[in-house]
N, C-alpha and C positions, 0 to 999 in steps of 0.2 A: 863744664863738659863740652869738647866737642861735636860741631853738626854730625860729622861721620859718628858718632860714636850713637848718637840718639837716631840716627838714620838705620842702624842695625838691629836696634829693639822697639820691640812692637808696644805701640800707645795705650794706654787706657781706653782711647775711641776704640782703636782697630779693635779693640777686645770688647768693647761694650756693641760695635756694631757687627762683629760675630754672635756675640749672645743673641741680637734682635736676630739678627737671621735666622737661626739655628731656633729661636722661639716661633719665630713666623711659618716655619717649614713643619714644625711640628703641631702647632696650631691648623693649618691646612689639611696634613694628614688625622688629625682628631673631627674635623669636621666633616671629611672624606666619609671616615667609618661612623659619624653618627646619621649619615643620612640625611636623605629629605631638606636639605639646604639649611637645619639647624645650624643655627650660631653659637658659639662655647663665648660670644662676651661673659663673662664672670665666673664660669660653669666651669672651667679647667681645675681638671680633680675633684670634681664632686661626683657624686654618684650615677651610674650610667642605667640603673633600673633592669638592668639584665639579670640581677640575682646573684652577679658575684663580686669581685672588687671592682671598687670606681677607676675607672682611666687614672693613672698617671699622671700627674703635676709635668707640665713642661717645663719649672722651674724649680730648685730646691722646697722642702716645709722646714721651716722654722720653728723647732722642736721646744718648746718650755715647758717646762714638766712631763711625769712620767705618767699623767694623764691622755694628754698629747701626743707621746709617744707611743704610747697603747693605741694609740685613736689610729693615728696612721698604719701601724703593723695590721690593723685590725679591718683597715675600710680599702688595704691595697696588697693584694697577689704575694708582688717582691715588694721590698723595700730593700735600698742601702742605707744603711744610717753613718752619718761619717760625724764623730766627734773630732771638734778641731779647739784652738783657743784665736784668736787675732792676732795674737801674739810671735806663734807658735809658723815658722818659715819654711816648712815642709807639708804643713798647713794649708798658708799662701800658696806654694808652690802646686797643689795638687786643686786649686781652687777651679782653674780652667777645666778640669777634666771633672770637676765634677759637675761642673753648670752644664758642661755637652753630655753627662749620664744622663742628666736628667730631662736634657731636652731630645736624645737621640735616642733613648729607649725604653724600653715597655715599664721600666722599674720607675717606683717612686726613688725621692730622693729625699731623705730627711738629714738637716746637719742639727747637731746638738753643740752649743761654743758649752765646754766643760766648765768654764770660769762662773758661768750662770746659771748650771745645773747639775749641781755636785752631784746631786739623787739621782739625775738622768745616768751618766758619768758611771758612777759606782754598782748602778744597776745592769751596765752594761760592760763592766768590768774594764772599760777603759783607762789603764795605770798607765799609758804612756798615748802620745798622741803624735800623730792623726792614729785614731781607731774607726775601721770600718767596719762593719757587721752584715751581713747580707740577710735577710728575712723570709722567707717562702711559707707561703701560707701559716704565716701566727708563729713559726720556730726559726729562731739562728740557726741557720745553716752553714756559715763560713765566718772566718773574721781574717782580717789584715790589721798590722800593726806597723808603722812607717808609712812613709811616701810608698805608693803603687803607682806603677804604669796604667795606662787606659787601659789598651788591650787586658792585662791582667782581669782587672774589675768587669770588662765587659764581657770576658768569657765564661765569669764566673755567674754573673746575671743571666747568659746567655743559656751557660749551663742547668743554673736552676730552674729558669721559667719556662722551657721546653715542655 
């Protein structure tokens, strides 16, 4: 492969050191709104004692079983849940957008890899992949099936959580 040709695509760094940004920026405004100079070391996405869902994960949850998945729909507002496989290149492709959902908005993010929760998977009727689902207070409210645009997902999060 040529220089010019690796010079035009963006690195694993350049994207790993968006994510820290984009985690730090969102990290900042979580400690804004808790006040009082609390610290969220370890506390991001745990429960905010207000009486309704915990803040937001600044970074995807990691869904294994339909226990886990209850757990999240159940302890947060929105959820998106996006079943993907590793394998699976539209997948991959939608992977950036969805590390910045979760760090740039109010929704949690839950991914489900289909290869390791057929139960998750089938429960959420995903027959073809990427499958996203949108959640609002405990019920699906939307689903996508293929590759989605940002914008799309975020207006739909947008939409609901208002």
């Amino acid at each position: 492969m040529s220089d010019a040709a690796d010079a035009s695509e963006p690195t694993d760094d350049d994207a790993k050191t968006e994510r820290e940004r984009i985690r730090e920026r969102k990290r900042r405004e979580l400690e804004a709104r808790l006040g009082d100079g609390e610290s969220l070391d370890g506390a991001v996405g745990t429960e905010t004692g207000d009486g309704g869902g915990s803040a937001a994960p600044s970074e995807p949850i990691h869904v294994n079983g339909t226990g886990e998945l209850q757990r999240a729909v159940d302890d947060h507002d929105v959820v998106l849940v996006d079943c993907y496989a590793d394998w699976c290149g539209p997948c991959q492709m939608m992977e950036p957008t969805i590390e910045a959902l979760a760090a740039e908005t109010d929704a949690a993010v839950a991914k489900v890899d289909v290869d390791a929760n057929q139960a998750v998977a089938q429960q959420l009727g995903a027959r073809s992949i990427p499958t996203l689902v949108l959640y609002v207070d405990g019920e699906a409210v939307d689903r996508f099936v293929g590759a989605q645009d940002r914008a799309t997902l975020e207006s739909a999060i947008d939409e609901h959580a208002a």
